[in-house]
C-alpha positions in Angstrom: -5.6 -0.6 3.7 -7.9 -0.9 6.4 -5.2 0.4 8.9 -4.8 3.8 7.0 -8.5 4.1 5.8 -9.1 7.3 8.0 -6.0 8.9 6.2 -7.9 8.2 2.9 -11.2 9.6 4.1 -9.3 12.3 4.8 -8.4 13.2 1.8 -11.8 12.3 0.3 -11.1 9.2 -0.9 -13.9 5.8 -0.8 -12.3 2.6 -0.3 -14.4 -0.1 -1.6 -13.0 -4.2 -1.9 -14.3 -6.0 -4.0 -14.8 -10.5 -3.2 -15.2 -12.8 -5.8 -16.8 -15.4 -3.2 -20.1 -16.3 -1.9 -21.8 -13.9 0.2 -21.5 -15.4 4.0 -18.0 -15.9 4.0 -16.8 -12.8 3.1 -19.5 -11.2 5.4 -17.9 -13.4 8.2 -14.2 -12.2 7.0 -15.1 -8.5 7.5 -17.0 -9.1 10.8 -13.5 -11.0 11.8 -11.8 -8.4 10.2 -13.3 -5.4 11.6 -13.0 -3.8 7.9 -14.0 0.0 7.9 -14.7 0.2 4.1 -17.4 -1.0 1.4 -17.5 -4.4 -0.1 -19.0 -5.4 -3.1 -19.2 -9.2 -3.7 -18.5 -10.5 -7.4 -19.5 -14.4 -7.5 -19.7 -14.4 -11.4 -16.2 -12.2 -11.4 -17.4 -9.7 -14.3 -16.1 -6.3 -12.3 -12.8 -8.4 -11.8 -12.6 -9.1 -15.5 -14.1 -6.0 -16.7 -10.8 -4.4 -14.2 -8.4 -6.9 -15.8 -7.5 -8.8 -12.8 -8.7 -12.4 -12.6 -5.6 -14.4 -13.0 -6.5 -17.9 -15.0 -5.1 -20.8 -13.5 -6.6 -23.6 -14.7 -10.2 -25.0 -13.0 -12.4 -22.3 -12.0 -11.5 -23.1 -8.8 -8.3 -22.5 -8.3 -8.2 -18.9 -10.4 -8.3 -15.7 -8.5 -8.3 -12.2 -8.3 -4.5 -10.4 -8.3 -4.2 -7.9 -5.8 -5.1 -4.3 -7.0 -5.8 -0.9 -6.2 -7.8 1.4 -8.8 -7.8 5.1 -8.1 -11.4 6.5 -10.0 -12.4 10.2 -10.0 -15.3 11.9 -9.4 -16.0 10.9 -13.2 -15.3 7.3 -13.2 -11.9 8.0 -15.1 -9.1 5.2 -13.6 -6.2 7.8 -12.4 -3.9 5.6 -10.7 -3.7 1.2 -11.4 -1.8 -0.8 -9.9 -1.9 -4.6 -10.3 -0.1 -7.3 -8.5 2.1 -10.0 -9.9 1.3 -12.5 -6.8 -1.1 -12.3 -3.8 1.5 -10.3 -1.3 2.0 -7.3 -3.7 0.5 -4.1 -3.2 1.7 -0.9 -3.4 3.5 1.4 -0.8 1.2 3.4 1.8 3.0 6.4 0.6 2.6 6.2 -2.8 -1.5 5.5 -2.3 -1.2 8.7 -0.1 1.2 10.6 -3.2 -1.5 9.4 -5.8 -4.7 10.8 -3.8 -3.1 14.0 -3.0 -2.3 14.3 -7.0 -6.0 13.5 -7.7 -7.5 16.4 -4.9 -4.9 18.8 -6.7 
């Protein structure tokens, strides 16, 4: 994502990501990182649930987020979802760029 955010901003799109951790060490990550986009930290997980991807595991611990990507007009209306089955799944570049240019048309 980060690699192709200037081909999003292009076509008007706002990438934010969204942690379910503490504060500091996501702040470090995107330092680290160099992450061009927003972040939003959610330590109680309620815009992850309230998205329908927090993946229960077992001990609070050990659950996490599945990967996503949640294309929202101008009127807050989801146009595109995509949620991952395991950590390393996301979709194609192309299809993110397929889905904006449907949105802006």
């Amino acid at each position: 994502m980060a690699r192709h955010s200037s081909e999003y901003a292009r076509r008007g799109a706002q990438v934010v990501a969204v942690f379910a951790q503490k504060p500091e060490p996501v702040r470090r990550f995107v330092e680290d990182a160099g992450l061009p986009f927003n972040i939003l930290i959610d330590e109680s997980r309620d815009v992850l649930r309230a998205y329908g991807v927090w993946h229960r595991i077992g001990i609070d611990a050990w659950n996490i987020a599945r990967p996503a990507l949640f294309l929202i007009d101008r009127g807050g209306a989801i146009r595109y979802r995509f949620v991952g089955r395991h950590q390393r799944e996301f979709p194609p570049h192309e299809t993110i760029l397929r889905e904006l240019d449907r949105l802006s048309s």
